[in-house]
N, C-alpha and C positions, 0 to 999 in steps of 0.2 A: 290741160296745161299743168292742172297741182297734181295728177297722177305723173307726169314727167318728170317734174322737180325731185319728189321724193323717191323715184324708184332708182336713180341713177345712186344713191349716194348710199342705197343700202346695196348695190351689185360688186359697189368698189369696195366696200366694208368687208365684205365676203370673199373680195378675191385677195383682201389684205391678209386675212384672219388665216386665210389656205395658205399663203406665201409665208406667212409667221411660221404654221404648225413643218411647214416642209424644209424650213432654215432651223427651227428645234431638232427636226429628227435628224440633220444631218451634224449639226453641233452633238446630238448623243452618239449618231456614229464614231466621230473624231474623239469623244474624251477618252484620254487614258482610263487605265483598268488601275480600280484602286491594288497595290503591295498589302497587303491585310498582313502579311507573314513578316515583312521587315519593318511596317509601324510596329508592330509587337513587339519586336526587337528592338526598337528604338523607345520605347515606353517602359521594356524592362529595362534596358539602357538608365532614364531617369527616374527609376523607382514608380513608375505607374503600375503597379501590377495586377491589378485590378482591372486598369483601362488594357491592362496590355489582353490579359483574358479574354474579353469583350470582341475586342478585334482578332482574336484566333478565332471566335466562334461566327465570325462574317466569311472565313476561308470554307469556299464548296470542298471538300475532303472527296468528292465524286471524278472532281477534275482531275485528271490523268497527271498534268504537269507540272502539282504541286509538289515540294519536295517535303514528305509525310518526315524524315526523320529531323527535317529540321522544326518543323512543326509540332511534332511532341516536344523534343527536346526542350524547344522556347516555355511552352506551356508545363511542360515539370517542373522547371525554374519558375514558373510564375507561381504554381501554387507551392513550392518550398518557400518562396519569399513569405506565400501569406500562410504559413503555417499548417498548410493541409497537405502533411504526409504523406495519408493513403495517396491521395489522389495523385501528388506529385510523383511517387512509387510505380504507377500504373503507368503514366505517360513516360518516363523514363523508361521505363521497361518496354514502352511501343515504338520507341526512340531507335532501340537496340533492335527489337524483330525487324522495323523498317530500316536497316541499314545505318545506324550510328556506329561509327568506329573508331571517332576521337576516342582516348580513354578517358579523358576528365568527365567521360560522362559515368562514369564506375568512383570516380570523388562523389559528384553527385550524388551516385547510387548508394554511396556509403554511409553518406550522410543521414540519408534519408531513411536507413534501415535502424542505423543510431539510434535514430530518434525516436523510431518507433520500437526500439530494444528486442528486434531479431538480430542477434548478436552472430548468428553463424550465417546470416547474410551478408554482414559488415564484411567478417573476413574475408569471404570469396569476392565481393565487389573489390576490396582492399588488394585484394593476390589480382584480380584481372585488370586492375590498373594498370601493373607493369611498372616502366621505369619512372614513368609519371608521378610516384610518390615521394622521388627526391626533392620534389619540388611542395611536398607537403607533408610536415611532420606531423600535423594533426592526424591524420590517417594512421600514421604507426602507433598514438596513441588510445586511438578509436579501437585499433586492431587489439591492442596489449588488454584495451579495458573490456573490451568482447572475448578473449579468451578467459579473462578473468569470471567473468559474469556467467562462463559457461563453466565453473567451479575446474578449468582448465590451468592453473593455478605454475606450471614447470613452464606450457606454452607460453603464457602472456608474461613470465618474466625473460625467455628466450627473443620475444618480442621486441621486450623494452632494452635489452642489450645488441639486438641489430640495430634499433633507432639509435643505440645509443653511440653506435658506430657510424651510422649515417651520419647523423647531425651532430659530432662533437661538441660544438660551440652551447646548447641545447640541453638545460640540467632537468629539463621540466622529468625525461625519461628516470633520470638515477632520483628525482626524489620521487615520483610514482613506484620506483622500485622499492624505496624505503618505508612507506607505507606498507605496499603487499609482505616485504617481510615481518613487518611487526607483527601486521593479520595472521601471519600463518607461526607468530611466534617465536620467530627467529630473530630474539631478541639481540644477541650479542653481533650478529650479521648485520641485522638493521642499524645497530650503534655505530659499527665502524663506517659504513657507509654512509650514515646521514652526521659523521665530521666530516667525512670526505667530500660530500655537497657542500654542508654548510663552508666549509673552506673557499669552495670556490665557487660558489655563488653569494647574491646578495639574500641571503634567506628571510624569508617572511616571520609575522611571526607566529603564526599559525605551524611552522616548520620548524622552529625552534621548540616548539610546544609537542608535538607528534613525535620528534628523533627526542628532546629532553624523556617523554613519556616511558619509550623504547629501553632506553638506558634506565631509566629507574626501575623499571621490570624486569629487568636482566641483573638487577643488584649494581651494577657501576655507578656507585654514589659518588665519587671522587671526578669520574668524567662529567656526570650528569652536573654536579656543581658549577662544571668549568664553562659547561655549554648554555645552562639557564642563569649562571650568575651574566655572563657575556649579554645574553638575551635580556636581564634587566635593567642592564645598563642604555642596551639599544628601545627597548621599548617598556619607561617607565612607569606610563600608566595602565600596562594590560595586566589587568588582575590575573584571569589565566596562569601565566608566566610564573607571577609571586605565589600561586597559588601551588605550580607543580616543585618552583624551587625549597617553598615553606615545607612541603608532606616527604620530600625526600629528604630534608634535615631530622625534620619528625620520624623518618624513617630507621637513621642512621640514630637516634635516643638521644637529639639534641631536638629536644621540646623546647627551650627556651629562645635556639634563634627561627625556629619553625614560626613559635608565636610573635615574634617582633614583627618578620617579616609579613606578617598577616595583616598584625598593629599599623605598619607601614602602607600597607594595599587599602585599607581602611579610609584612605583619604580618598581614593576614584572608587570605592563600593562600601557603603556602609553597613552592609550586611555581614560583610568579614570581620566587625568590631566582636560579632556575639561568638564567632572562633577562634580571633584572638584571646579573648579571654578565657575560654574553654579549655586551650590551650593551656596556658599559663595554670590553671586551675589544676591541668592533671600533671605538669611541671610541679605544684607546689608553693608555686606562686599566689596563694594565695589575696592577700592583699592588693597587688599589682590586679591578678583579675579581680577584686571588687570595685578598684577603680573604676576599671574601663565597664564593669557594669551598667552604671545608669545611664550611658551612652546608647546603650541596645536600642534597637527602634521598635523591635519583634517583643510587643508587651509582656506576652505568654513565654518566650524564650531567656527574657530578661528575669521574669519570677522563678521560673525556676531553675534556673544557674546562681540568683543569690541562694535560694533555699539549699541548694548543696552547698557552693562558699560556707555560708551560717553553718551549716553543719560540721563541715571539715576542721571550721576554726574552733568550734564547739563554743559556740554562741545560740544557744537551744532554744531561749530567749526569745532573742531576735527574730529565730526561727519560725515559734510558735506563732509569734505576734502577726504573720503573714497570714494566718489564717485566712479573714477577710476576703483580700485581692486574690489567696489563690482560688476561693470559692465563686469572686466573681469572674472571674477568667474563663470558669472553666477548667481548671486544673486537677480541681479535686476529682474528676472522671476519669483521670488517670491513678489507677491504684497503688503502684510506686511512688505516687505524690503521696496519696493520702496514709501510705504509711511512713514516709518519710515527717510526713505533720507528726505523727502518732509518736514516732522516733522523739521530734523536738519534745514535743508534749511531755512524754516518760522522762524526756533528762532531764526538763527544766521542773519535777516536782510536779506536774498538775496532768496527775493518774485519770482523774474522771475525765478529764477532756481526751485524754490519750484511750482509754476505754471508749468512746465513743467513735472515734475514728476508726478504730480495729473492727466496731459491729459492722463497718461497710466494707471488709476485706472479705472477698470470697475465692479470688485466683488460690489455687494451690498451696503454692508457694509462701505467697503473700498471708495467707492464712494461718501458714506452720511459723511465720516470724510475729503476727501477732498472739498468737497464742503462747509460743515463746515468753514477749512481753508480757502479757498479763500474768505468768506464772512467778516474773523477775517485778510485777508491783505489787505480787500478795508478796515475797521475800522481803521487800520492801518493808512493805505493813507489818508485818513481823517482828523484823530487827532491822529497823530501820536506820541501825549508825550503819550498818553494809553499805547500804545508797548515800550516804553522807558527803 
């Protein structure tokens, strides 16, 4: 009787367990086949590109029915997203053998040569677009700066004058042009065209700085004033700006609005206090640059711009007395210093101290000026109301 009880209930068990495995195998008959090629798609779609990868590499590549160009193509674009060139390079080009004939896929390809700066890939991917590049200026730019690169220098401005005919509305081409001619020197070319931009764009100021540059190397000081004083007005705190409008005053032999203006830029870079003053200094201004001297922050640049001041004003004095600071500085390893001491030394009367600093002269030159001086303090010793 207990053999009957128990054998029935494991016979049913068993015919359950076979009727489960045979309702599985027909639920895997019926499931869809996973799209592996349009989730990728739909992952690059939301920036998964990563995930998107993943799921191209679950696509059998064996199976007859899959459609291989759109398959690379997805996977170029994934790995351009994630910044692998080569590899994006590779699948775009298996893109093209399997049958791609969108041309955006030649924007892609441009891209992607770009980046990796085979510049006379650019072009031909750019030229086998076709008409498809009206619809993107970036390529004619790609294109102009790939001839450039290929020191093709007549092409890539032939370049930037098709875009520039393409895309009217679109200045980016005429101040890239502006640029290459400065490069190639063509100073007075590049001036008139970067008014012509700056007119009709809203110029940066990094562009006011580059066409200001042009024109100050071409000598049009009177233009170049009209375009960097404009530029200080529009962008007050970029040193830069005050700095190219200050060296083209200083150019033109007006050192004293050179240094104001420097004086002025001082307040957003304090390092332009110690040119300010330097300035002024070789204007003549002296006084004005002792002023602004103790302001300097550059300890060693500050000693010795007074130690010329002192001299100029023939305060020898004064000069000498620096001794000290400039030995601690480090200055006196400079042997233009150390004869400039030697200088203060002789004027202000105090020959032994100025004979000491001359024994550490050995430059050439520096040696034929103290030898000089010690010939002018035996003259000295001598007949000494001479030196009086």
């Amino acid at each position: 009787m207990a053999m009957k009880i128990i054998t029935k209930p494991i016979l049913l068990l068993s015919m359950a367990m076979i009727l489960l495995s045979a309702a599985q195998a027909g639920w895997a008959k019926k499931a869809p086949k996973t799209d592996f090629i349009s989730l990728a798609a739909t992952m690059l779609k939301d920036g998964h590109y990563d995930r998107a990868l993943l799921a191209l590499q679950s696509v059998d590549l064996e199976d007859e029915t899959i459609d291989l160009k759109r398959f690379y193509t997805l996977q170029g674009l994934a790995y351009m997203n994630l910044n692998d060139m080569f590899a994006a390079k590779g699948s775009l080009q298996l893109a093209i053998k399997n049958g791609q004939q969108d041309p955006v896929i030649y924007v892609y390809l441009a891209q992607v040569n770009y980046a990796l700066k085979e510049y006379q890939q650019v072009i031909v991917a750019v030229d086998k677009a076709g008409d498809i590049v009206s619809n993107y200026p970036t390529l004619m730019e790609m294109k102009a700066q790939s001839h450039w690169q290929l020191k093709q220098s007549n092409l890539a401005i032939e370049t930037l004058n098709t875009a520039q005919q393409m895309f009217s509305a679109d200045y980016r081409f005429m101040r890239r042009k502006v640029f290459y001619l400065v490069e190639l020197k063509l100073y007075q070319q590049a001036a008139q065209l970067g008014q012509q931009y700056l007119n009709l764009s809203a110029g940066k100021a990094s562009d006011y700085i580059a066409i200001g540059n042009a024109l100050r190397l071409s000598k049009e000081y009177q233009q170049t004033l009209l375009i960097m004083e404009a530029a200080r007005l529009k962008f007050p705190d970029n040193v830069t700006i005050a700095k190219v409008l200050a060296h083209t005053y200083m150019d033109m032999g007006q050192l004293n609005s050179g240094a104001f203006i420097l004086e002025q830029a001082a307040q957003y870079d304090p390092k332009l206090i110690a040119e300010a003053a330097e300035v002024y200094r070789r204007a003549g201004r002296l006084y004005k640059a002792l002023t602004l001297n103790p302001v300097i922050r550059d300890h060693k640049a500050k000693l010795k711009q007074r130690l010329a001041i002192f001299l100029a004003l023939k305060r020898y004095e004064k000069a000498a007395n620096m001794q000290k600071s400039l030995y601690r500085t480090g200055l006196l390893d400079d042997q233009n210093i150390r004869y400039a001491l030697a200088y203060a030394y002789f004027s202000s009367g105090q020959f032994t101290a100025a004979s000491k600093q001359i024994d550490y002269l050995t430059e050439t030159d520096l040696f034929k000026k103290g030898l000089e001086l010690r010939r002018m303090m035996e003259a000295c010793k001598e007949e000494p109301w001479q030196c009086a």
